[in-house]
C-alpha positions in Angstrom: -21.4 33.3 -65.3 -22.9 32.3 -68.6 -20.1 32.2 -71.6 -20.6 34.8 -74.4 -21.0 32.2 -76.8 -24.4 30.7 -75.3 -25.3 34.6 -74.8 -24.7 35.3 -78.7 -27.2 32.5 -79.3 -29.9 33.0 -77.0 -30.2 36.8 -78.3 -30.7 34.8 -81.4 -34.5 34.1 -82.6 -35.9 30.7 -83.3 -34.9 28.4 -81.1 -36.0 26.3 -78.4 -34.4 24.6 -75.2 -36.1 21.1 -73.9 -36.0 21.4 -70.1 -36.8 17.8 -68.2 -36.2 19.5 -64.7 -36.2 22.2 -62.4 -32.2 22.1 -62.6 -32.4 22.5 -66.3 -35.3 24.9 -66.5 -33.4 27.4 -63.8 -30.2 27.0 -65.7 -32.2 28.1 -68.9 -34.0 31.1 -67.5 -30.7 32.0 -65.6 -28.8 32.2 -68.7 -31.2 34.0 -70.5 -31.1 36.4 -67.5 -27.4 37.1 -68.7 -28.2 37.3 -72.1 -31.0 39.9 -71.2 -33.4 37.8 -72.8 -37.3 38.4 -71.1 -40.2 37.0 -71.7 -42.5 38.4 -74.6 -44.6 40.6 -72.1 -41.2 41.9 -71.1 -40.8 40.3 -67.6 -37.7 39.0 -66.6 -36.6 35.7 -67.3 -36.5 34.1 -64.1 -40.3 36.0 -62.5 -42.1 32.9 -63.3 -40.0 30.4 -63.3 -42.3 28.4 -60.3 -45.5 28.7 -62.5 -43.5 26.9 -65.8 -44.2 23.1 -65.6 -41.7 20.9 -66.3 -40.8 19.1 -68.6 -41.4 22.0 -70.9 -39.6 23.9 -74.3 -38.4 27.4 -73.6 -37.9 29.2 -77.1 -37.3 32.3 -79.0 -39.9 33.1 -81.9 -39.7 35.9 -84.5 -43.3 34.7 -85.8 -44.9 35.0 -82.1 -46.3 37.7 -80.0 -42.3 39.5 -80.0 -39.1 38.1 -79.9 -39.1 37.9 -76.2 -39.0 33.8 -74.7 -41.8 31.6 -74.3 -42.3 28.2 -72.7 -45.2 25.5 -73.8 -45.2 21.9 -72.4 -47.7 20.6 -75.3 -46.3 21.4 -79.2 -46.4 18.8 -81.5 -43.2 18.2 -84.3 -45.1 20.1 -86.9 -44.3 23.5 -84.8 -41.0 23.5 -84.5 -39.8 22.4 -87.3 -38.9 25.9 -88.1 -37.0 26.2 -85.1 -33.6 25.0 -84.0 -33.0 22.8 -81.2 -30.3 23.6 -79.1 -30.5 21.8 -76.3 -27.8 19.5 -76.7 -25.0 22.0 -78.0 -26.9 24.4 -74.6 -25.9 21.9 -71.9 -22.7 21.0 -73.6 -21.5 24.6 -73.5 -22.8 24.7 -69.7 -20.3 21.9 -69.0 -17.4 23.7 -70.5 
């Protein structure tokens, strides 16, 4: 069960999640599952999980095709610097 407090912030926009594994990518997708977060072409969060290389960034844009998630495994510095990362305080608030 994902905590309301990760749900508040994933229905948030500009942000972005660094996934090194599998483990971390599911638990992303997962949560944004519970946060009824899809992707941008409105599929659910988890329907393509096994075509998303990892590692890879899975975000939330209001400047990108909609405010639905996206996922890129090649982005350089410049991109995101307009975005927060919150992949730290993400895990963290798994573990709690």
């Amino acid at each position: 069960m994902t905590s309301k407090k990760i749900i508040e912030q994933l229905q948030q926009l500009d942000w972005y999640v660094e996934c090194k594994t599998e483990h971390e990518l599911a638990l992303v997708l997962n949560a944004c599952l519970d946060a009824d977060v899809g992707w941008s072409n409105t599929k659910s969060a988890v329907s393509l999980r096994c075509s998303i290389p990892v590692p890879t960034l899975i975000g939330r844009s209001s400047i990108r095709w909609s405010n639905g998630l996206w996922f890129c495994s090649d982005l350089t510095d410049e991109y995101f610097k307009h975005y927060s990362d919150i992949t730290d305080w993400f895990f963290e608030e798994l573990r709690k």
